[in-house]
GUGU-71213 format. One line per 5 residues: number of its first residue (from 1); their letters; for each residue x, y, z of C-alpha. Coordinates in Angstrom, 2 decimals, always signed. Layout:
NUM> A> X Y Z  ...
//
This chain:
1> XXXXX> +0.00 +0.00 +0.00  +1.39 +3.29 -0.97  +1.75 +6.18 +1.51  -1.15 +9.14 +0.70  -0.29 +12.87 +1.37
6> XXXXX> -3.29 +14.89 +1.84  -2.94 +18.64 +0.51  -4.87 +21.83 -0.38  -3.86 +22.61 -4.14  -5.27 +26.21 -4.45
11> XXXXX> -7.86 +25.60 -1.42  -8.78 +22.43 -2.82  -8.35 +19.31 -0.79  -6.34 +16.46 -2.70  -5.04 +13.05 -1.78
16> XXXXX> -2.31 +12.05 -3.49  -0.02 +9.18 -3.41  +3.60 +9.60 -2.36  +4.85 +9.73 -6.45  +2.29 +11.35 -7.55
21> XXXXX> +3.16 +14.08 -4.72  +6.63 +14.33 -5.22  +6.14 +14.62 -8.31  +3.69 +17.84 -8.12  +6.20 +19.14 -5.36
26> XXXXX> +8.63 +18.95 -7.39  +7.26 +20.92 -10.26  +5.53 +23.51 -7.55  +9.51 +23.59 -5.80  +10.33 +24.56 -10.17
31> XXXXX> +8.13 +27.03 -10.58  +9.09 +28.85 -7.59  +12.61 +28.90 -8.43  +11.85 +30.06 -11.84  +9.19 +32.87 -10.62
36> XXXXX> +11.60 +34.42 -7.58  +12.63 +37.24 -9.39  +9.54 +38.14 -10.73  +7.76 +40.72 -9.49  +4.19 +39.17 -10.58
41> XXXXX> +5.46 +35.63 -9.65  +3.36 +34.92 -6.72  +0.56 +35.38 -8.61  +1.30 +33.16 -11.69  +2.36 +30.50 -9.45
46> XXXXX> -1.00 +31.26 -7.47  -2.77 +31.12 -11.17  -1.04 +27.38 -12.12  -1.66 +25.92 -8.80  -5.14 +26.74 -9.94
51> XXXXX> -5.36 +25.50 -13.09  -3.27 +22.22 -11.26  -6.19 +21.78 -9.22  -8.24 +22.11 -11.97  -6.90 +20.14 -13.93
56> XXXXX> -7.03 +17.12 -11.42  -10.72 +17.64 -11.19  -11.57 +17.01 -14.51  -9.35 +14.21 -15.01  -9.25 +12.28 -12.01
61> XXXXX> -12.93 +10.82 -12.38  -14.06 +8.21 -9.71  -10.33 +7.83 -8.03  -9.99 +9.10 -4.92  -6.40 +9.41 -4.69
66> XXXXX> -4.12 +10.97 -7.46  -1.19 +8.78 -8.73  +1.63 +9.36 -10.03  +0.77 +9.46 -14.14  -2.15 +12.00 -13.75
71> XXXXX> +0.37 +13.71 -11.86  +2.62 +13.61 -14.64  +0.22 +14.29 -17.21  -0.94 +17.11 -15.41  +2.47 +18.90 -15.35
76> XXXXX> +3.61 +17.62 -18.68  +0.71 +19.62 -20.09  +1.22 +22.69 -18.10  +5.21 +22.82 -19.16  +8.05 +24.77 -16.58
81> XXXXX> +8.87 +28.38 -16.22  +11.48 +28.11 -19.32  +9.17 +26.53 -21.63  +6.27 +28.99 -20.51  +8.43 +31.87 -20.76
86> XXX> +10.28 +30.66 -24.02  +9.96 +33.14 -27.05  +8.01 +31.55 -29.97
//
């Protein structure tokens, strides 16, 4: 049985297992590193963690606890800071 971390993704309660947590740490960690020296970046990191949580809604269907590949998918889809921020 795999260890579940319950947390609030944009003041949404989530249940996630231990991958599928370190994995949206990990980006969340990412984005905050890439955001510091913004002066708007609390608020675009505010703005992903709610499309995160949105994202998890609409995807996670009858599971109660989000693995590891919706977690994956989730931030695969969303990209990191130098992808975002890339010029076309």
């Amino acid at each position: 049985m795999k260890e579940v971390v319950k947390v609030r993704i944009s003041g949404i309660a989530f249940a996630l297992d231990r991958d599928g947590y370190d994995v949206v740490r990990a980006y969340l960690d990412k984005l905050e590193e890439g955001y510091a020296k913004n002066p708007d970046g609390r608020e675009i990191i505010a703005d992903i963690e709610a499309r995160i949580a949105e994202l998890i809604l609409d995807k996670q269907g009858t599971e109660r606890v989000v693995g590891v590949e919706l977690a994956e998918e989730v931030v695969s889809r969303l990209g990191f800071p130098d992808e975002i921020d890339a010029p076309e």
